[in-house]
Structures are given as structure tokens and as C-alpha cells.
C-alpha positions in Angstrom: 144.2 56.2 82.4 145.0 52.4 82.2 147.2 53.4 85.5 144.7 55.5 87.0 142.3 52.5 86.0 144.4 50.0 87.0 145.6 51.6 90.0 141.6 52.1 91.2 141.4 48.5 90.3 144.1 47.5 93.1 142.9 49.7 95.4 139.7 48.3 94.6 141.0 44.9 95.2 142.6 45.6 98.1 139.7 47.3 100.0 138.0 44.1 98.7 140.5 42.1 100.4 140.9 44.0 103.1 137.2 43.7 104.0 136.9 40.2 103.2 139.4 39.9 106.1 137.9 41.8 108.1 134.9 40.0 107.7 136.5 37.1 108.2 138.4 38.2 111.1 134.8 39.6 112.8 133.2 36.2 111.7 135.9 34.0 114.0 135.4 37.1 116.6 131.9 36.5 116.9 132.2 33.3 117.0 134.9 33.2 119.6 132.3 35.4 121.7 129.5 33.3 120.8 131.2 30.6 122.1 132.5 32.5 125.3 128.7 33.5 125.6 128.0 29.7 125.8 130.6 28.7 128.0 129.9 31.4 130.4 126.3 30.3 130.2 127.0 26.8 130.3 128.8 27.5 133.7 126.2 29.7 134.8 123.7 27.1 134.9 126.5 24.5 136.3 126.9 26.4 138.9 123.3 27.2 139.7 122.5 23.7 139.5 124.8 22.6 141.8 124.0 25.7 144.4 120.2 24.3 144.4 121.7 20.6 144.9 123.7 21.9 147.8 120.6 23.6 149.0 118.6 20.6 148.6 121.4 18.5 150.8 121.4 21.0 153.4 117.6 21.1 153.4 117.6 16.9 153.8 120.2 17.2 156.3 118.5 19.7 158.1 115.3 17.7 157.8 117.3 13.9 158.8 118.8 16.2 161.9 115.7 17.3 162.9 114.3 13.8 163.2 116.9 12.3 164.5 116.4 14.6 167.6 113.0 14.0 167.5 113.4 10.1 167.4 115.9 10.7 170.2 113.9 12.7 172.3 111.0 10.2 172.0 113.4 7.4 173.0 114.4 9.4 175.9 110.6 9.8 177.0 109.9 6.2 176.6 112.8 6.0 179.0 112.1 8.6 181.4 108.4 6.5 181.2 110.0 3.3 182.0 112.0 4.7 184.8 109.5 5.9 186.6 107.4 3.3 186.0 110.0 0.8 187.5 110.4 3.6 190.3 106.8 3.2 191.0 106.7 -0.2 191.4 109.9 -0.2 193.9 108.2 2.7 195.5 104.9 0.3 195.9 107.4 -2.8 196.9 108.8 -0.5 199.7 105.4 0.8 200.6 104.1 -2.7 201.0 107.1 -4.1 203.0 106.7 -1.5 204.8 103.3 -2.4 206.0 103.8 -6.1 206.1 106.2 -5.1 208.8 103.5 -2.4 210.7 101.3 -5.5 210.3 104.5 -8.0 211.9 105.2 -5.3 214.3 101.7 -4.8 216.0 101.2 -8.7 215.9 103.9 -9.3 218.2 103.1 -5.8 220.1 99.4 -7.4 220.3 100.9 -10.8 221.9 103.4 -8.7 224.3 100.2 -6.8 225.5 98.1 -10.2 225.5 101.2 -11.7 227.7 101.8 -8.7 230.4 97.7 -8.5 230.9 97.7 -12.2 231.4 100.5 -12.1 233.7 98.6 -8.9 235.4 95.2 -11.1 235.6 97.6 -14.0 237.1 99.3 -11.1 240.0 95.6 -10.0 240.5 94.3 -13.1 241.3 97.2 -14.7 243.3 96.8 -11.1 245.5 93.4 -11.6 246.1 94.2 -15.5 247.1 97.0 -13.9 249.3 94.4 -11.7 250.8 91.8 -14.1 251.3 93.9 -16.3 253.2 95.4 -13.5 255.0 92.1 -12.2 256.2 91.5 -16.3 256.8 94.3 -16.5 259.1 93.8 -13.2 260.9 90.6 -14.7 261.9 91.7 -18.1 262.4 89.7 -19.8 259.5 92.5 -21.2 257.5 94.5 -23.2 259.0 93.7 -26.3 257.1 96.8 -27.3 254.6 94.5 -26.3 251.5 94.8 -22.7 252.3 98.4 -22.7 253.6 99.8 -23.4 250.4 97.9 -20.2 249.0 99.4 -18.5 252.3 103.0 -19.5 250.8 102.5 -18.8 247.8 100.8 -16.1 247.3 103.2 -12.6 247.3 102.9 -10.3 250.5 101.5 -6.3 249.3 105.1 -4.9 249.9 106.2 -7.3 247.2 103.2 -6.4 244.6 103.6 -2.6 245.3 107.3 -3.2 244.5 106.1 -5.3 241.2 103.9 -2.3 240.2 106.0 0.4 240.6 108.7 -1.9 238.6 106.3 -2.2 235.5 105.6 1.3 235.7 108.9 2.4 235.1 
């Protein structure tokens, strides 16, 4: 029995061996996948970190874009404020030339009119002379040297019809 005993012995011994290898063998397995679990944990997180921090750049770029076009578009109302201010003050610059001249123009209109009705009031009364004097010397009354100067000077009514009818034109 010695070899029956001895051979249960090996076999013994063997299986013995043969799961202390295997334990072994499972040991460094699970640690291999314990430490594959860990890695692929380890990246997990890496990579989820680094999707939030790209989220969080987009989010402040997003956020700088937004006022950035909000700066600009205040900049371009401040403009759009001062241009039309400015235009308002040429348009008020114009507006008052404009009347300095009216103002210009009907002063010199004024003394045109002031000059022809003077001139008028001047024919009017050198007629009147004229047909004083006429009337004089029809009935023989003027024929001192006073009243022939008048006679002379004075224009004859084919002369003032002719003047009025020029004027009127």
C-alpha cells in the first residue's frame, strides 16, 4: 500500500500544487483586472473631467461672445447718438443760415421797395409840378422864370404813361 499511499500522496501533492498555482495564477488575474478596473476608471473620470472643463470653456466663451456684442452694439448706439446729434446741430446751422439769409434777403427787398416808392413819390410830385405849371401857362400865369424851370423840367404825361407802363412790366 506504500505505493497506493505514496502514489495518493503525489497526487495529493500535485492537486496541492496545482491549486496553489492556480491560486496564484487567479490572484495576479485579479489583480491584473483590478488594476484594468482602475485604469479604466481612472480614465473615465479623466475624460469626464476634461468634457466638463470643455463645457465650462465653451460656456465662458459663449458668455465673453455674448458681451462682446453687447459692448459693441452699445458702442454702435453711442455712435448712432453722436451722429445724429452732430446731424442735428448741422441741420440747426443750415436752418439758421437759412434764415439769416430770409432775414438779408427781405432787408434789401425792404430798401428796393423803400427806393422804387421813393422814386414813385419823386414822379408823382414832379407830375403834379408839370401839371401845375401846365395849367399855369394855359392860362397865362406862369410865365415868370420860377415856374419855367418846373415847365422844363418837369416830364410831359406821354412820357409818365410810358414810365408806368415800363414799371409794370
Amino acid at each position: 500500500m506504500t505505493s497506493h499511499q505514496e502514489q495518493s500522496y503525489k497526487a495529493g501533492e500535485t492537486r496541492g500544487k496545482a491549486q496553489e498555482k492556480t491560486g496564484q495564477a487567479m490572484g495576479v488575474m485579479v489583480e491584473k483586472t483590478q488594476a484594468a478596473k482602475d485604469k479604466s476608471q481612472e480614465t473615465a473620470q479623466t475624460a469626464q473631467q476634461k468634457a466638463h472643463e470643455t463645457a465650462q470653456s465653451a460656456k465662458d466663451k459663449t458668455s465673453q461672445a455674448a458681451q462682446t456684442t453687447q459692448q459693441r452694439a452699445q458702442e454702435s448706439k453711442d455712435k448712432t447718438g453722436s451722429h445724429m446729434s452732430e446731424t442735428g446741430e448741422a441741420i440747426k446751422n443750415k436752418a439758421h443760415d437759412a434764415a439769416e439769409y430770409t432775414k438779408e434777403t427781405a432787408e434789401v427787398g425792404k430798401e428796393k421797395t423803400s427806393g422804387i416808392l421813393g422814386q414813385t413819390g419823386e414822379q408823382v410830385k414832379q407830375m403834379a409840378m408839370g401839371a401845375t405849371d401846365a395849367v399855369k401857362h394855359t392860362l397865362g400865369l406862369g410865365t415868370d422864370e420860377g415856374n419855367k424851370e418846373h415847365v422844363s423840367s418837369a416830364p410831359s404825361t406821354t412820357t409818365t404813361t410810358a414810365t408806368h407802363e415800363t414799371q409794370r412790366k
